[in-house]
C-alpha positions as CSV (number, residue, x, y, z in Angstrom):
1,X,-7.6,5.9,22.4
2,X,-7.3,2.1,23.3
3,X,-3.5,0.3,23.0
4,X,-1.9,-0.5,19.9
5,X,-2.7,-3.9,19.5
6,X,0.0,-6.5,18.3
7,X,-1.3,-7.0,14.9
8,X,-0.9,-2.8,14.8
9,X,0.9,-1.7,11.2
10,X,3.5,0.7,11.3
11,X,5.8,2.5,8.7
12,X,8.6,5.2,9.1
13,X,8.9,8.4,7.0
14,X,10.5,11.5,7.1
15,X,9.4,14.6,7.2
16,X,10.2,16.8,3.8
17,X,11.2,20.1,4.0
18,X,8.0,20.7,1.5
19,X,5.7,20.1,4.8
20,X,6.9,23.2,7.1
21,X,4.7,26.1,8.0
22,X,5.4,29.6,8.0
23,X,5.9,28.6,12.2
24,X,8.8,26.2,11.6
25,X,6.9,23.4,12.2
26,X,5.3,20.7,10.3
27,X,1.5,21.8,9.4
28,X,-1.6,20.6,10.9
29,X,-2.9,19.4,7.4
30,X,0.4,17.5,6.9
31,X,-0.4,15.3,9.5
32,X,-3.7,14.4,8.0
33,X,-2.1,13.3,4.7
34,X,0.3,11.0,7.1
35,X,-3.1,9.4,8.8
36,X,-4.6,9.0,5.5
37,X,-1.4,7.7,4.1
38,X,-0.4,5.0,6.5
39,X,-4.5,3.9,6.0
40,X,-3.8,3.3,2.5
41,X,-0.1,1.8,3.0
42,X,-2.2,-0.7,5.5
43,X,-4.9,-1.6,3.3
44,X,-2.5,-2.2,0.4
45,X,-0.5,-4.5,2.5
46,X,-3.1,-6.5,3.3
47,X,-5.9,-6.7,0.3
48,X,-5.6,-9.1,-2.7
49,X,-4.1,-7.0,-5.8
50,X,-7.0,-8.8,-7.5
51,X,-9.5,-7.3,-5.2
52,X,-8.1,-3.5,-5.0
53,X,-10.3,-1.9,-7.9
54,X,-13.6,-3.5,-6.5
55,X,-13.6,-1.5,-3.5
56,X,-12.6,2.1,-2.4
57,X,-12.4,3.4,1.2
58,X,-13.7,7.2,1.8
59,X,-13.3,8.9,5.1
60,X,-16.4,10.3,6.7
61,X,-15.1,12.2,10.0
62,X,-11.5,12.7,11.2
63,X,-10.5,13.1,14.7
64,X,-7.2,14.8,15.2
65,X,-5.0,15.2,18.9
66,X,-2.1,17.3,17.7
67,X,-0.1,16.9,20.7
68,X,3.5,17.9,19.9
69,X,5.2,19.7,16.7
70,X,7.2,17.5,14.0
71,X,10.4,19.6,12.1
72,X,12.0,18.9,8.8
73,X,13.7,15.8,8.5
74,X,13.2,14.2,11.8
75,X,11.9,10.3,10.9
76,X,8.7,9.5,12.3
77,X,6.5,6.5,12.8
78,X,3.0,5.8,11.7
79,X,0.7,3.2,13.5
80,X,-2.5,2.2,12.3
81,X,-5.2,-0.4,13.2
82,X,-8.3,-0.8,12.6
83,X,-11.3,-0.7,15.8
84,X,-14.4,-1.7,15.1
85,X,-16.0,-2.7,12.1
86,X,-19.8,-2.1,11.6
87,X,-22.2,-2.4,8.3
88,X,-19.5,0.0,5.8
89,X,-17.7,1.8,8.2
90,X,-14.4,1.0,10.0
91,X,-12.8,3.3,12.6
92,X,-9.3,3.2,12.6
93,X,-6.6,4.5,14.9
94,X,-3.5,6.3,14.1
95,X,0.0,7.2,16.3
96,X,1.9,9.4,14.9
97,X,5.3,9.3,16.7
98,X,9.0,10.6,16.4
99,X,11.2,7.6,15.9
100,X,14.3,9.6,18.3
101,X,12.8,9.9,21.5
102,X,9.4,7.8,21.0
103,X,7.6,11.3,21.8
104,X,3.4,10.8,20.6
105,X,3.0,13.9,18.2
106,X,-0.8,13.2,17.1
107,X,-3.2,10.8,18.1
108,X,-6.0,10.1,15.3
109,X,-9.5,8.4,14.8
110,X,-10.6,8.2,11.2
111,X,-14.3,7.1,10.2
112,X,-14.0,5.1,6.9
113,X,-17.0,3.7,4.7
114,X,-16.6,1.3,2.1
115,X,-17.7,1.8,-1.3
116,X,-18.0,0.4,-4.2
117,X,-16.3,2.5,-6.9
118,X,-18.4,1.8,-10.0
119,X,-21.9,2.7,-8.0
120,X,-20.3,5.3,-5.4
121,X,-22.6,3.3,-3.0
122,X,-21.5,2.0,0.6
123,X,-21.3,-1.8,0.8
124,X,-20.3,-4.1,3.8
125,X,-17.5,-5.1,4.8
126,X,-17.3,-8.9,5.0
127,X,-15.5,-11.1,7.9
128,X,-12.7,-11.5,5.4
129,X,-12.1,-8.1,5.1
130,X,-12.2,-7.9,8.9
131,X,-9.7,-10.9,9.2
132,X,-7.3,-9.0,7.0
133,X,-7.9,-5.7,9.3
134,X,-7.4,-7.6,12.5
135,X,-4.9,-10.1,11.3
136,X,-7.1,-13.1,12.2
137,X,-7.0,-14.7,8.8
138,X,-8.0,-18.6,9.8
């Protein structure tokens, strides 16, 4: 996984009680809800308001490193940018991290298409889009 690049968004949550396993820890499909969460907390930062019920994302493939547990109520940090860009699909990257020690608990890459949500049909994403992404508005 390439280096979180500066333009990288992040956003710190804590882990609820409600996401523990029957192993103490926090459970495998907990940390996909986090990827997909800080995707959407990203996007929302950065589309128009007027633009958000034109276009939907959908993932198409997930890639998940668990690489260390995550307990109830420790506070962790999300990172998320977006890779390349291609026809409808983005691939994003995604850090999940504990804020207390800076250990890397999951490392993610998420496939996401573009769709229009009337038609359910992929459609492009435009160099605008991208400069919102990348943070290279000009």
């Amino acid at each position: 996984m390439p280096d979180a690049p500066s333009h990288a968004f992040s956003h710190e949550f804590q882990v609820p009680a409600s996401a523990i396993d029957a192993l103490g820890h926090a459970n495998n499909v907990e940390y996909v809800r986090w990827v997909q969460d800080v995707a959407g907390a990203h996007w929302l930062s950065i589309c128009p308001p007027e633009l958000r019920d034109q276009i939907i994302w959908v993932v198409r493939e997930h890639r998940i490193r668990y690489l260390q547990s995550a307990f109830s109520g420790e506070t962790l940090r999300a990172t998320t940018w977006v890779g390349e860009t291609s026809g409808a699909t983005s691939l994003r990257y995604t850090r999940l991290s504990r804020v207390s020690d800076g250990v890397l608990l999951c490392e993610a890459e998420t496939t996401w298409v573009l769709l229009d949500p009337n038609s359910g049909r992929p459609v492009r994403v435009t160099a605008e889009m991208v400069g919102w992404l990348t943070n290279d508005v000009t």
